[in-house]
Every structure is written in structure tokens, then in C-alpha cells.
C-alpha positions as CSV (number, residue, x, y, z in Angstrom):
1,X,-16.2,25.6,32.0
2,X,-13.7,23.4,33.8
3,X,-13.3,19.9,32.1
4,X,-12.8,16.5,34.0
5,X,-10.1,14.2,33.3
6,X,-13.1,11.6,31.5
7,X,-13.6,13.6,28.6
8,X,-9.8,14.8,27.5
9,X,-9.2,11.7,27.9
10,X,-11.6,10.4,24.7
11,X,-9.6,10.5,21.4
12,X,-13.0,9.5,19.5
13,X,-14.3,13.2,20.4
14,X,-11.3,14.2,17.9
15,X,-12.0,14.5,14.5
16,X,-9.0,13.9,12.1
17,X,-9.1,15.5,8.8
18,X,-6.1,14.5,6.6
19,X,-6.0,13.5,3.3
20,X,-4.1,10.2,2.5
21,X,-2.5,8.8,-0.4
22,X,-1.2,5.5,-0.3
23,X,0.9,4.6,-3.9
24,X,1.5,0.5,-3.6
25,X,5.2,-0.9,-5.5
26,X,3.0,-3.8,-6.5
27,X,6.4,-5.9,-7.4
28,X,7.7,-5.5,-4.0
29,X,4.7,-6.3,-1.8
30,X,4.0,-9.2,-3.8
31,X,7.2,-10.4,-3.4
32,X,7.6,-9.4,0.3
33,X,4.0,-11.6,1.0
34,X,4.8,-14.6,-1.6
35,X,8.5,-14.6,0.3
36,X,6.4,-14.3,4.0
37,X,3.9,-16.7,3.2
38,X,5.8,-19.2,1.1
39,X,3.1,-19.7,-1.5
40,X,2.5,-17.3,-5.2
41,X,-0.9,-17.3,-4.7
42,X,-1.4,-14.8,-1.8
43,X,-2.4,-11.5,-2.6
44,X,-2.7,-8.6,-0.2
45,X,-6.3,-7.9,1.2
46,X,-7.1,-4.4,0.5
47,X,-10.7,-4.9,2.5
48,X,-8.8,-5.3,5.4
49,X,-5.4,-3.0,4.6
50,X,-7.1,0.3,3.3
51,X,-8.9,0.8,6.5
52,X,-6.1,-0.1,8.9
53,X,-3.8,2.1,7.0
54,X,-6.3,5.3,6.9
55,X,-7.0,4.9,10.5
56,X,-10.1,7.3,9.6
57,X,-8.4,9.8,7.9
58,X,-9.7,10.6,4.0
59,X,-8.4,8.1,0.9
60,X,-7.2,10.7,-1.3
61,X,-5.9,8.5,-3.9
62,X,-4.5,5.0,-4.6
63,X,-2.3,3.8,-7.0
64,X,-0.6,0.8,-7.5
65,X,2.2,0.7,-10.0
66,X,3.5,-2.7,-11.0
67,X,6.1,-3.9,-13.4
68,X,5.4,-6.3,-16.4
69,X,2.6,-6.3,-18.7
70,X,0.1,-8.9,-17.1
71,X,-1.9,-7.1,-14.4
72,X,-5.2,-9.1,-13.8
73,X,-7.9,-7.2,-14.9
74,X,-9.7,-8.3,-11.6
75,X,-7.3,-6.1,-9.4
76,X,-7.7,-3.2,-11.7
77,X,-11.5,-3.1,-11.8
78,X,-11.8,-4.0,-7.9
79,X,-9.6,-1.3,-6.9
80,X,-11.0,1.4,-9.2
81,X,-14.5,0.1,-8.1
82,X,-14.0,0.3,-4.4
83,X,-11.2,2.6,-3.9
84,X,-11.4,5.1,-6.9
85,X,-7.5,3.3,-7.6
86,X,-5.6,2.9,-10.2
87,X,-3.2,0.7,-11.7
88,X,-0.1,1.7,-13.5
89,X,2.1,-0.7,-15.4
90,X,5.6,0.2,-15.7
91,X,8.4,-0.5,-18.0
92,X,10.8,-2.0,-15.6
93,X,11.0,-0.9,-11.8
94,X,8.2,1.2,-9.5
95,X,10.9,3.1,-8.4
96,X,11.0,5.9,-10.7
97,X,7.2,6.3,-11.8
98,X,6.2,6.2,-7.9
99,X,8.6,8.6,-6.5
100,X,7.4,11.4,-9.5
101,X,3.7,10.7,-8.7
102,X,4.3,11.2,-4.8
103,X,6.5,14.4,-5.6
104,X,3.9,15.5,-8.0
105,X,0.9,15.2,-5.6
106,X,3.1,15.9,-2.5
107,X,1.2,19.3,-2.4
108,X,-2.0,17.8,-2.5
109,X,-2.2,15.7,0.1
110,X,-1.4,15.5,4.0
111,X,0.3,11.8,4.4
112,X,1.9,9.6,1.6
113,X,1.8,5.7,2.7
114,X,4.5,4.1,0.5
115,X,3.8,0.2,0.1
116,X,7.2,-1.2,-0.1
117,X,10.4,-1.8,2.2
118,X,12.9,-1.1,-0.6
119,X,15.7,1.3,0.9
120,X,15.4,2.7,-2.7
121,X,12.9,4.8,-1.4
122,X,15.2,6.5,1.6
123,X,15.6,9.4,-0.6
124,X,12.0,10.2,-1.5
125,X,10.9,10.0,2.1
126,X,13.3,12.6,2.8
127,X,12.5,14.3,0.3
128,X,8.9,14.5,0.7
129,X,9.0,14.9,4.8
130,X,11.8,18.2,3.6
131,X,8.5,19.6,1.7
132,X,5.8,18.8,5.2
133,X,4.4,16.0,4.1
134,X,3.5,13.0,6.4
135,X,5.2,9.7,5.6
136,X,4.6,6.2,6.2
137,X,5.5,3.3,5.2
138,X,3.3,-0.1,4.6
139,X,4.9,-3.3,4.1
140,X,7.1,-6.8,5.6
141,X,9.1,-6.2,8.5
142,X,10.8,-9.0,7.4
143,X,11.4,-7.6,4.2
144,X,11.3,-4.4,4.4
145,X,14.8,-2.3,4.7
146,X,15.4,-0.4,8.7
147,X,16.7,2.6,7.5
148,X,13.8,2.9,5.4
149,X,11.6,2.3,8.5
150,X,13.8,4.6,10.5
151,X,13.4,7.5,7.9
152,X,9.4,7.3,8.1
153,X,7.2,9.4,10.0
154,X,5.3,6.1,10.8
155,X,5.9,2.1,9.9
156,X,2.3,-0.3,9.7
157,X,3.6,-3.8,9.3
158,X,1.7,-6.2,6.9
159,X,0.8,-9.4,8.3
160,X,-1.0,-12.1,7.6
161,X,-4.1,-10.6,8.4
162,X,-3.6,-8.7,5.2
163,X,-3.8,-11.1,2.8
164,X,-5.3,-14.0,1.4
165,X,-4.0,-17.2,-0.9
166,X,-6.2,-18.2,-3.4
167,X,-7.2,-22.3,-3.8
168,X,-4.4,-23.4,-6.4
169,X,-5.4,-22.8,-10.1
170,X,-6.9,-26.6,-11.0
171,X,-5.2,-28.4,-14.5
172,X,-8.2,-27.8,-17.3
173,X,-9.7,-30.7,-18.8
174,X,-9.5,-30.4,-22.4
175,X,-13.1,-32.3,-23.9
176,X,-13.6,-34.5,-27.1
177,X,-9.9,-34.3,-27.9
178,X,-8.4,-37.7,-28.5
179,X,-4.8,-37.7,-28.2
């Protein structure tokens, strides 16, 4: 059966069946958006990111690893909740504890996004890409370093349809305390 031009031509009629991990350096994108945006109370919107990103291909796993002992409890629960994520705090940088959970899951998955533009990452991409894994990067064109963006299989840029900034924290009112 001979097929016209109108229905090769339909990309929906494709179905695309890779499995994604995306593993966020929460230090770096939160620096890249509060440097972007000019104001420490914008957070990335993963409503609106997540989809983009998969582009309907399968959320495998998500894990955003972040520096420092104060991760709000809100992000933790919110991306568990919605996205079967997790959080992982670590001792200093990302660096290290991401690039062992993308080379340890490498295997198990079709693409790795990599939320960050730090060129500290040049080696893992060519790494992982060395072992057939898809890789893309997610984060701040402005921020975000061109040989890493040259090195990826793909480059999404964050914008600021990706986040939010939250109403500035109001001063509390402390009651029945006389000074």
C-alpha cells in the first residue's frame, strides 16, 4: 500500500519510547535563575519544566542533589509527590554525587538530562554518550558553559517561563511582648 506525502509527514503517528532521567545540581540552577532574574526568591517551575524537558518520552527518575543542609521540606515532598523524585543533600558540591548516580543508572536508562551549565560536567557527558546514552543538558544560556552545550546531544534553555518568585517573606509580628 503506497502512502501519500500527508501521513509521513505526521510526527504525532510516532510513538517515542525512551526512558528519561533528569538529575538537577540544585546549587547551580538556583544560582543560574536568582543570577537571571535578579531576585532569591525564584524557584524553578517543575509543572511547567518536567514536561518540556520529556517532550513525551517516560520520567524514569528525578533527582535533585543540592548542597547545604536546609532543603525545604516543601520541595522534597512536592517532587516525591508528583514526580516519584528525590532529594539528595550533599556535603559540599553536586559534582561528584551526580556524576556517580548518572554513571550508575547510565545502563538503565535511554537519555540523562543534566540540570546545570557547569563545564565541570564536560567529562561525564563524554563519558556517558562513550557508553550510548542520550545526553542533554537543561539550564541558563546565560550561565551555562558552551563547551558544555557543545558536548551535549541536545541543549533546552530555561527561561522565565520556568520559574516563579515567590511574594517576599513578610517581617513577623511578635504579640504581647513589650519591649
Amino acid at each position: 500500500m503506497k502512502e501519500n506525502k500527508e501521513t509521513q509527514d505526521r510526527p504525532e503517528d510516532i510513538l517515542i519510547s525512551q526512558s528519561v532521567a533528569i538529575l538537577i545540581d540544585g546549587n547551580n540552577i538556583e544560582r543560574s535563575i536568582h543570577t537571571e532574574s535578579k531576585d532569591t526568591n525564584t524557584m524553578l517551575n517543575f509543572d511547567v519544566l518536567v514536561p518540556k524537558l520529556l517532550v513525551n518520552r517516560g520520567l524514569s527518575r528525578l533527582v535533585y542533589f543540592r548542597e547545604g543542609k536546609s532543603i525545604s521540606t516543601k520541595l522534597q515532598e512536592r517532587l516525591h509527590n508528583f514526580y516519584h523524585g528525590s532529594v539528595r543533600p550533599c556535603h559540599k558540591s553536586a559534582d561528584i554525587p551526580l556524576s556517580i548516580n548518572a554513571i550508575q543508572i547510565a545502563n538503565k536508562v535511554d537519555t540523562i538530562i543534566i540540570m546545570s551549565g557547569d563545564s565541570d560536567y564536560i567529562e561525564l557527558v563524554r563519558h556517558l554518550k562513550s557508553e550510548g546514552v542520550r545526553v542533554e543538558i537543561a539550564a541558563v544560556l546565560s550561565t551555562t558553559s558552551q563547551l558544555l552545550r557543545e558536548e551535549a546531544d541536545h541543549f533546552h534553555e530555561i527561561t522565565k517561563e520556568d520559574w516563579f518568585t515567590l511574594p517576599p517573606k513578610k517581617p513577623q509580628m511578635h504579640r504581647g511582648k513589650k519591649s
